[in-house]
C-alpha positions in Angstrom: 15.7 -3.5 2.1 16.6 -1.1 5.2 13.9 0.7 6.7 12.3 3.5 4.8 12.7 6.5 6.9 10.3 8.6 5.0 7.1 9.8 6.1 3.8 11.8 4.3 3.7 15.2 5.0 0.0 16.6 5.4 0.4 19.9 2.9 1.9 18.1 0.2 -0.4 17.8 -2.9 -1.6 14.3 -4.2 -2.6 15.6 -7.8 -0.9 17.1 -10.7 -1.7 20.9 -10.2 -0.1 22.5 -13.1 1.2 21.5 -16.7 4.2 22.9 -17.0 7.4 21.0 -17.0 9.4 24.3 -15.2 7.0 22.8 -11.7 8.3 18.8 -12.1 12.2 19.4 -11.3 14.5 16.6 -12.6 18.2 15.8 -11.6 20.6 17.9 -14.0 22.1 15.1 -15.7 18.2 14.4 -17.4 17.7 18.4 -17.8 18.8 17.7 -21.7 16.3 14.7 -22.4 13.8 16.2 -21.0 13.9 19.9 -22.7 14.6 18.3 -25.8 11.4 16.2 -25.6 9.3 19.1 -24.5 10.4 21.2 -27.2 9.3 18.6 -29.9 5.9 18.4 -31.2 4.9 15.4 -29.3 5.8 16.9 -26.4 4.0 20.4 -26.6 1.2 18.2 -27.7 1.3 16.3 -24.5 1.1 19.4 -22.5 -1.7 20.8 -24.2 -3.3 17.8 -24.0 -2.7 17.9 -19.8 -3.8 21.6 -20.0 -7.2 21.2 -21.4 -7.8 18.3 -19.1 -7.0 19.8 -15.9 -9.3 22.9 -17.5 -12.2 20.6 -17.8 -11.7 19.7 -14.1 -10.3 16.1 -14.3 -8.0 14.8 -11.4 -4.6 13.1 -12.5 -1.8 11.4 -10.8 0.9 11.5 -9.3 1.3 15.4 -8.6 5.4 15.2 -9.7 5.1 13.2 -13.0 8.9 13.2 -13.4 9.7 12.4 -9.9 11.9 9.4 -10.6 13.8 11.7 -12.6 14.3 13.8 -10.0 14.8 10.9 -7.3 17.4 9.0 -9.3 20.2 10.9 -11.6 21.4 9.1 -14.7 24.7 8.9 -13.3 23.3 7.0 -10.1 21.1 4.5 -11.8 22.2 0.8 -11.2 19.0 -0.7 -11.1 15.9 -0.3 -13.8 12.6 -1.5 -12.6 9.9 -0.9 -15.3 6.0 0.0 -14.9 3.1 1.0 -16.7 1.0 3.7 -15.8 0.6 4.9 -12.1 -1.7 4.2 -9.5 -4.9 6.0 -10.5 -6.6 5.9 -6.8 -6.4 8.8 -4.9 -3.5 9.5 -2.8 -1.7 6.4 -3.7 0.6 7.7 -6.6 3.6 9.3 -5.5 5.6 9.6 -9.1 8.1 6.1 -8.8 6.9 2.8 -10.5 4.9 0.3 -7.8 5.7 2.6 -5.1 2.8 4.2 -3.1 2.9 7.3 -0.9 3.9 6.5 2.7 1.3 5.1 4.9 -1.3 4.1 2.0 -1.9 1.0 2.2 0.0 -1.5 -0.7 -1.5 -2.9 -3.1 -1.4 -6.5 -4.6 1.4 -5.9 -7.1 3.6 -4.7 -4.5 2.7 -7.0 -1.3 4.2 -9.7 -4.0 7.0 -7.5 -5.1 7.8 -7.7 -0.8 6.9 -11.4 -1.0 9.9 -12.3 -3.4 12.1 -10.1 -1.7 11.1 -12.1 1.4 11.0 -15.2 -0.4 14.8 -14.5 -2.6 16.4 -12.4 0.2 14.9 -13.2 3.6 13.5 -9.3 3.3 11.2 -8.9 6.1 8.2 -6.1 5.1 8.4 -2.7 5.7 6.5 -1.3 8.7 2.2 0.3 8.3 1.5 2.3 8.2 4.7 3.9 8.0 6.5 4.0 5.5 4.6 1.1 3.9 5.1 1.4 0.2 7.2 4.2 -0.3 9.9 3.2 -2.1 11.5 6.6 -2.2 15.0 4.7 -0.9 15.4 2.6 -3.1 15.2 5.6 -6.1 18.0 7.5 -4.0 20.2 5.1 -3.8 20.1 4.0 -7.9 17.1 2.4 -8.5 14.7 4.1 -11.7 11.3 3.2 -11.2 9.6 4.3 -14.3 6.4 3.8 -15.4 6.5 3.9 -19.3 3.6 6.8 -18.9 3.9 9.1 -16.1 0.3 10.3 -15.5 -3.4 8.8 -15.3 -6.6 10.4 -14.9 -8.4 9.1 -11.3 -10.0 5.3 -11.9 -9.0 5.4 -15.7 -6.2 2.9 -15.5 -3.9 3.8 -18.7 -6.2 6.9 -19.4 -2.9 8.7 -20.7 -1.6 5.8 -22.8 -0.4 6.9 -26.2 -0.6 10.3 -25.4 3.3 11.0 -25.7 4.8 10.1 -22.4 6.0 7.0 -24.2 8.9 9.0 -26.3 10.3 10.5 -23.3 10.5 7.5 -21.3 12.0 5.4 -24.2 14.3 8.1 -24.2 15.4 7.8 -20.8 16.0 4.0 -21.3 17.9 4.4 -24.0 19.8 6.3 -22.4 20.4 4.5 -19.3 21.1 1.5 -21.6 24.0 3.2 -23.8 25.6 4.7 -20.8 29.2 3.6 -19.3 28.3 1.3 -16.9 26.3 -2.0 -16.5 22.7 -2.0 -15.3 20.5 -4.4 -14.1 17.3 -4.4 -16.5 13.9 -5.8 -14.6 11.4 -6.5 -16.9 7.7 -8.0 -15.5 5.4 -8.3 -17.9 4.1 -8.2 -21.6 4.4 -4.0 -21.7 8.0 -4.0 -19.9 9.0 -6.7 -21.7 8.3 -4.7 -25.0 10.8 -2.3 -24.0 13.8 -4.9 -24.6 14.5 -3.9 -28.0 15.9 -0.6 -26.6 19.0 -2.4 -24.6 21.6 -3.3 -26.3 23.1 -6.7 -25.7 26.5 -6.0 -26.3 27.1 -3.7 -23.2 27.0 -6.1 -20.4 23.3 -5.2 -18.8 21.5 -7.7 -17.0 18.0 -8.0 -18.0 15.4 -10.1 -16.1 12.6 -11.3 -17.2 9.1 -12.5 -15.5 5.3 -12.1 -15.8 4.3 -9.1 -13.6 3.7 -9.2 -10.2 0.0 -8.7 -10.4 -2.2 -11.3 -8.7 -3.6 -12.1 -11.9 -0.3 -13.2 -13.3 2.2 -13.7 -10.4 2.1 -17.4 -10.1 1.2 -18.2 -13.6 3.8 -19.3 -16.1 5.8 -19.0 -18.2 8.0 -17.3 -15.9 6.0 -17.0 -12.6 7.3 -13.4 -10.5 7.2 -15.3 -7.2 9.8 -17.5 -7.5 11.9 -15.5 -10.5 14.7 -14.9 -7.8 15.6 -11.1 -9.8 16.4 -9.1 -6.5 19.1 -12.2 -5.7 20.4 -12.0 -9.0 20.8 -8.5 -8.9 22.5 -7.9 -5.9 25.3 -11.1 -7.4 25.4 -8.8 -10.2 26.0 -5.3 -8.6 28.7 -6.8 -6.0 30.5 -8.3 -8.8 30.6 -5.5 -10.4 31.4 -3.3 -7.1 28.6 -1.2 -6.6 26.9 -1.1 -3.5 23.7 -3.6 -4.0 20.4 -0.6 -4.5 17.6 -2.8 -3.4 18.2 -4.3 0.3 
């Protein structure tokens, strides 16, 4: 991975401020996607429900909730890294999946997601505290990282679960999966895991599998992350298919 030559800037906000979707900018190509899911009931019903809870004075991350749409246009993606929910400290969430604002410090999950890449591709860390985590680079140059639900209430880990996000990013994948060119799937875990059904098989994607990168389940089998050897298998996959390799 090259050096991440993005840094924090002081004024920017580290909370969602406002629940309308006209404030979270997204590349053109996803305009569509996303208007058509905030136009549904589901969707308005999500944005009410983020209304009345920034009312009743509750903090939730990440301040850009559709910043990997943004970051990464569905023409660009070559790589899809799945997640969860975000980071639901304060400050760390910055809007990708695993990725934490620059100079925050990184947690578990991602100090092994650096430890295979060390491990698989002789990828040395990136600098602290700056850029750290940020793994804004790596969303520029065709890499999604989207968490499956895009916002959390602070130290309520999968507080917005269920709530609606889930049809929008299903959407996304879907879409990224029945598109003209072959991606590279990575899949960690039980929840991403889940999300297999929506790729087709018949379209030449690469989909990797392994338990998440969490201390808890990094080392465990059946498929242990450290050790899985995806970000090798990736960048064989992208060169063969003559795409510059996203993650290096």
């Amino acid at each position: 991975m090259d050096a991440l030559d993005f840094a924090a800037t002081d004024d920017a906000p580290t909370q969602l401020l406002s629940a309308n979707p006209a404030d979270w900018p997204v590349a053109p190509g996803w305009q569509p996607l996303v208007d058509d899911f905030f136009a549904s009931a589901k969707g308005l019903s999500l944005l009410s429900h983020l209304q009345s809870r920034l009312d009743a004075g509750a903090v939730i991350f990440p301040p850009k909730p559709l910043r990997a749409l943004e970051l990464t246009p569905p023409e660009e993606v070559r790589v899809v890294i799945l997640g969860q929910d975000p980071y639901h400290g304060r400050g760390q969430a910055e809007g990708l999946a695993f990725s934490v604002a620059p100079g925050v410090r990184l947690p578990p999950s991602l100090q092994n997601i650096f430890k295979e890449m060390l491990r698989d591709l002789g990828t040395p860390f990136p600098p602290f505290p700056q850029p750290g985590g940020s793994l804004v680079k790596w969303a520029t140059h065709g890499v999604l990282l989207l968490n499956t639900c895009l916002t959390v209430e602070e130290g309520q880990a999968a507080s917005h679960a269920g709530k609606g996000w889930e049809l929008l990013t299903d959407a996304v994948i879907r879409a990224v999966a029945e598109g003209p060119r072959p991606v590279v799937f990575m899949l960690w875990g039980s929840h991403a895991q889940s999300k297999r059904a929506l790729i087709p098989s018949d379209r030449g994607h690469l989909v990797l599998t392994a338990n998440h990168p969490s201390p808890l389940s990094a080392l465990r089998p059946p498929v242990p992350f450290i050790g899985c050897g995806h970000f090798g298998q990736a960048r064989a996959f992208r060169q063969a298919h003559e795409a510059p390799n996203a993650i290096e």
